[in-house]
N, C-alpha and C positions, 0 to 999 in steps of 0.2 A: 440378511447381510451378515455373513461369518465375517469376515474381515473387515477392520473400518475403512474408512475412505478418506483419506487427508488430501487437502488440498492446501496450495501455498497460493500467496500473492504472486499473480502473473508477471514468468519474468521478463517478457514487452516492459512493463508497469513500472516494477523495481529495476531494470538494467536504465529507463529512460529517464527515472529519478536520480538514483544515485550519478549517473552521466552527465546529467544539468549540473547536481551539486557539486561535480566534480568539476565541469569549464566554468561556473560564478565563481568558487573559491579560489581554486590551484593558482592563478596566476595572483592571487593576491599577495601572499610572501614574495614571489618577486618584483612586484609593483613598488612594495616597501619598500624592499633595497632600492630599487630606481629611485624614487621619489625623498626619499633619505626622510620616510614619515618617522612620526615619534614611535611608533608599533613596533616592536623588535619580531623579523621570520620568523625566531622560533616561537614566540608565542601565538603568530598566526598559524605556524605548523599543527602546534599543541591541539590550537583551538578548533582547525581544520579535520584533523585526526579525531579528535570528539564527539565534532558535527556528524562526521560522516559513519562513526559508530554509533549513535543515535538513531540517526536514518534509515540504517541497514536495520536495529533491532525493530524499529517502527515499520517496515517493512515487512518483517519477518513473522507477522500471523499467521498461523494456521487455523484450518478449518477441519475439525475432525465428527465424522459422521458413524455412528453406531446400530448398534441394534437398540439402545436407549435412548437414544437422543444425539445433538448437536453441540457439541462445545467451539470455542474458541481461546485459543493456546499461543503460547510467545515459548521461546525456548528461553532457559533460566537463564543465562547471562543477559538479558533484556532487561536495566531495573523497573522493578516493580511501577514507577511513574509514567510509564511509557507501556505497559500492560491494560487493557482492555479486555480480559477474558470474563467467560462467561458461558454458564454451559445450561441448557434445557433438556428436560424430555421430552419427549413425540408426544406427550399425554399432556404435558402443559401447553403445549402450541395451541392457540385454540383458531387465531388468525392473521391473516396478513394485510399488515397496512401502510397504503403509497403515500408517501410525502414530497411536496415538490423542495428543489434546493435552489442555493437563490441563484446558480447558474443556470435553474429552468429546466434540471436533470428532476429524474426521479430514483426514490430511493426506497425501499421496502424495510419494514420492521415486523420483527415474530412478536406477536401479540398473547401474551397469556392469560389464561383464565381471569385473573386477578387486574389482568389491565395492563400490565407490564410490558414495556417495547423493548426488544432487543434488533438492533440494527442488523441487517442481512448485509454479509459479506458478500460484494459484490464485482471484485475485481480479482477472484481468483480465476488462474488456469485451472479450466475444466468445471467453468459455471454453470455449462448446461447440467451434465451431470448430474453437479451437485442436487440442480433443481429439481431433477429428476426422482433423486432422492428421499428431498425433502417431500416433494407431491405424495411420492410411494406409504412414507411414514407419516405421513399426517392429513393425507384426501385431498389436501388443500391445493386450488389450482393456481398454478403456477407457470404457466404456458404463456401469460400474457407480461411475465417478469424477465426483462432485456439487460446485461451487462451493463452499469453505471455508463462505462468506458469503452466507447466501440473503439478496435484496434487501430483504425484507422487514426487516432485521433493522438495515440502514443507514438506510431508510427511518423507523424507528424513533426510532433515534440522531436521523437528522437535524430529527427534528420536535420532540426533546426537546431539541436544540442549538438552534433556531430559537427556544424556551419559556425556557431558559435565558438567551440574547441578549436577549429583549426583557425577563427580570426584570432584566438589568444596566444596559439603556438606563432602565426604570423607577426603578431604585435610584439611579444617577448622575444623573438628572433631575432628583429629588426630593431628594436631599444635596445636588447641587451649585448 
């Protein structure tokens, strides 16, 4: 592999995230006004604008694959608190192991020599691939390792976040 292979958080995943965050929040400052709360707009603005800077950096992981190894990467304006990187070589990877979550999903961790778990990024665009990859540099099989998040299931979200936005633009239309 001359070239690495990055991979981003699926944007089904991030477009249907940040899309929730955006119909919960957004009508919030003008709820305030309506409601004449002690909360002043623009500090729900401030606070709005923050959230949803937040979101996008947490979001914003990369998965970057080499001829050495696997790391995981945030782009620097992401603070450090909100960072989770962490980078292997193909020679420390010794195994892969399934844990259930308590939504009854399953989740994979790289296992190293030393015992060490690192969580498998598992809802980037271009998973298979990725998996592909990793089996290539390290033997390990991988064929029986399924995306966290079937499409279908953001797909979902996003149609019921789309449902929810347009009952807020309705509601704020019709109050304000």
């Amino acid at each position: 592999m001359s070239e690495p292979l990055r991979f981003k958080t699926s944007p089904l995943i991030s477009g249907t995230l940040m899309a929730l965050y955006g119909a919960l929040t957004l009508p919030l400052p003008f709820l305030a006004v309506q409601t004449a709360a002690p909360v002043s707009p623009w500090f729900l603005w401030g606070a709005i604008a923050c959230g949803g800077l937040l979101l996008w950096g947490a979001l914003s992981q990369r998965v970057e694959l080499d001829a050495q190894g696997i790391r995981i990467t945030y782009p620097r304006w992401v603070p450090p608190f909100l960072r989770r990187q962490w980078q292997l070589t193909w020679s420390e990877i010794q195994g892969l192991q399934p844990r259930s979550t308590s939504q009854g999903g399953l989740v994979y961790y790289l296992v190293t020599s030393g015992g060490q778990r690192y969580l498998l990024p598992m809802r980037v665009a271009g998973f298979a691939q990725m998996m592909r990859a990793i089996e290539a540099h390290t033997g390990l099989p991988t064929d029986m390792i399924k995306p966290l998040a079937q499409p279908w299931m953001y797909t979902i979200l996003a149609v019921l976040t789309l449902l929810l936005g347009t009952v807020d633009l309705w509601i704020l239309m019709t109050v304000g």
